[in-house]
KOLTOR-403693 format. One line per 10 residues: their letters; for each residue x, y, z of C-alpha. Coordinates in steps of 0.25 Angstrom, whole numbers, always signed. Each point is the difference from the previous one (the first is absolute). Layout:
BEGIN
a> X Y Z  ...
//
This chain:
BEGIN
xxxxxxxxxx> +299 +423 +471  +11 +11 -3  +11 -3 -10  +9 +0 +11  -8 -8 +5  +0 -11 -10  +14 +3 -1  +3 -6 +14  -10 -11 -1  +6 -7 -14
xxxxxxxxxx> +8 -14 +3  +3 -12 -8  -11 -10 +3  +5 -13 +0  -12 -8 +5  -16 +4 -6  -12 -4 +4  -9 -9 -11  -8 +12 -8  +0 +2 -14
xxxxxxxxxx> +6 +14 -4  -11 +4 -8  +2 +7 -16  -5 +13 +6  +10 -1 +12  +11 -3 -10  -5 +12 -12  +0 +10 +13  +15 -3 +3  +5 +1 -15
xxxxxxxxxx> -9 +12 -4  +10 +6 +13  +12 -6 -5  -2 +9 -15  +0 +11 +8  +16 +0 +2  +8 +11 -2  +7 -4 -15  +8 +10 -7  -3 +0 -15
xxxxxxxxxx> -13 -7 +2  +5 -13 -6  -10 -8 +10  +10 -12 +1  -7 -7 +8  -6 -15 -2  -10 -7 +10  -2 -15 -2  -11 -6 +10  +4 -14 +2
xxxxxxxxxx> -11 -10 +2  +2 -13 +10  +5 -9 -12  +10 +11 -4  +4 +3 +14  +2 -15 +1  +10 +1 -12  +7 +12 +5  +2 -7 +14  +5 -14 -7
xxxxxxxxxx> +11 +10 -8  +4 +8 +15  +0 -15 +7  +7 -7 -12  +12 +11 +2  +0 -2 +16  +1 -15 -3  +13 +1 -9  +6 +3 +15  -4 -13 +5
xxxxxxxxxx> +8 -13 -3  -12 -8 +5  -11 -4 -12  -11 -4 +10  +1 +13 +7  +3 +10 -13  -12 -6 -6  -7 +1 +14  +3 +14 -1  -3 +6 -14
xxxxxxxxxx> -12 -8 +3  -4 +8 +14  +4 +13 -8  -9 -2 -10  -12 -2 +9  +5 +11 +8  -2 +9 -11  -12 -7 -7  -7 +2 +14  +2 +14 +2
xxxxxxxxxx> -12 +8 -2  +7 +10 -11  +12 +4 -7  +5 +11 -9  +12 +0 -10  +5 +14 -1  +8 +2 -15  +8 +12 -6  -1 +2 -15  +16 +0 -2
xxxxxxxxxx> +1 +12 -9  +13 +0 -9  +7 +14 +5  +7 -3 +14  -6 +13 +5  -14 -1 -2  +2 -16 +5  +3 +4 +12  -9 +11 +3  -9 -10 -4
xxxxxxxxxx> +3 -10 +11  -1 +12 +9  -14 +2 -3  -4 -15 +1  +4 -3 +13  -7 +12 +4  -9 -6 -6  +1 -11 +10  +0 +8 +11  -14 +7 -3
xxxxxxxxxx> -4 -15 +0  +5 -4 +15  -6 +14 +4  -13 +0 -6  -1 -15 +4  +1 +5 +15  -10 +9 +0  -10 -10 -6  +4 -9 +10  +6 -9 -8
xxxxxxxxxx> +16 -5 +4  +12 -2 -12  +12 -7 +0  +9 +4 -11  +11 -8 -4  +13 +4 -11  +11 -8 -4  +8 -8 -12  -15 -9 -1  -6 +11 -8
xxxxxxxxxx> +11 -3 -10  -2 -16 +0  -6 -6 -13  -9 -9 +7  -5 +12 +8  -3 +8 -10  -9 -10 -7  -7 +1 +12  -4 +14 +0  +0 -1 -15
xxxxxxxxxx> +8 +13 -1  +5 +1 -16  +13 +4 -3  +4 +16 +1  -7 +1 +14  +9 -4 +13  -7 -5 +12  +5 +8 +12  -11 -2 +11  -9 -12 +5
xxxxxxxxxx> -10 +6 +10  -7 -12 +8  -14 +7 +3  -12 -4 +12  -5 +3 +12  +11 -1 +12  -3 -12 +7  +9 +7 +12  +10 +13 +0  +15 -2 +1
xxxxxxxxxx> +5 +10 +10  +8 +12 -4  +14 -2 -3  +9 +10 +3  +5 +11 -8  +10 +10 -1  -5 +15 +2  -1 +8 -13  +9 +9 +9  +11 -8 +1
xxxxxx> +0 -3 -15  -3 +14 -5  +12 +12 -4  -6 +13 -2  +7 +9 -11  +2 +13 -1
//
């Protein structure tokens, strides 16, 4: 498969089928995420593996956020309860951090990088064969969260990438052409 190619195959997975992503599979995909493009060569990036239990945790933190939106206890805790399973079950998971350096600049060249970073991993992921959900959001920032991961201070979580073998392929949504989004300058 073509870069274009994996280019038009990648989608967010939602559902995986029950096969272990394997340490090789995983390595493959973070030795092509080092390979962003990173002014400076600070290497920012971070890559924490969760294991079920930790996923666990890191769902019971997402689900116990969702919760605080219900008014009924029976079904908050039903439901930081189904998160947490959700998460425990799935069959990987990566936390994507940035180092936060102390010049503004530099920082956000850094976050650049890592979510390119991110990127290499979706794509490399498709051409293994393998399907990605990567999820952002003010959860990276939750205490309870980043227990989870077990990220320490100075690093900011920007990326989850749930990580398996696509049980089915979403279609494709529908995009605006790069035409109609594009100015040329002379």
């Amino acid at each position: 498969m073509n870069i274009l190619e994996v280019f038009t195959q990648r989608r967010s997975i939602k559902r995986f089928e029950n096969r272990a992503v394997t340490r090789a599979e995983i390595e493959t995909l973070l030795d092509a995420a080092v390979l962003a493009p990173n002014h400076r060569l600070t290497q920012p990036w971070r890559f924490y593996v969760l294991g079920p239990e930790a996923r666990g945790r890191y769902g019971l933190a997402l689900g116990e956020r969702k919760a605080r939106k219900l008014e009924d206890p029976a079904a908050a805790q039903a439901l930081r309860e189904r998160t947490a399973d959700e998460y425990r079950a799935l069959p990987a998971m990566l936390a994507v951090a940035v180092v936060l350096h102390e010049n503004p600049e530099v920082r956000e060249e850094d976050y650049a990088a890592v979510m390119m970073a991110v990127e290499n991993i979706l794509l490399a992921a498709v051409a293994s064969g393998l399907g990605t959900h990567v999820r952002t959001g003010a959860v990276m920032d939750d205490p309870a969260a980043r227990a989870a991961i077990g990220v320490p201070d100075g690093e900011r979580v920007v990326a989850t990438v749930s990580l398996g073998v696509p049980a089915e392929l979403p279609p494709v949504r529908a995009r605006q052409a790069a035409a109609l989004l594009t100015t040329w300058v002379e």
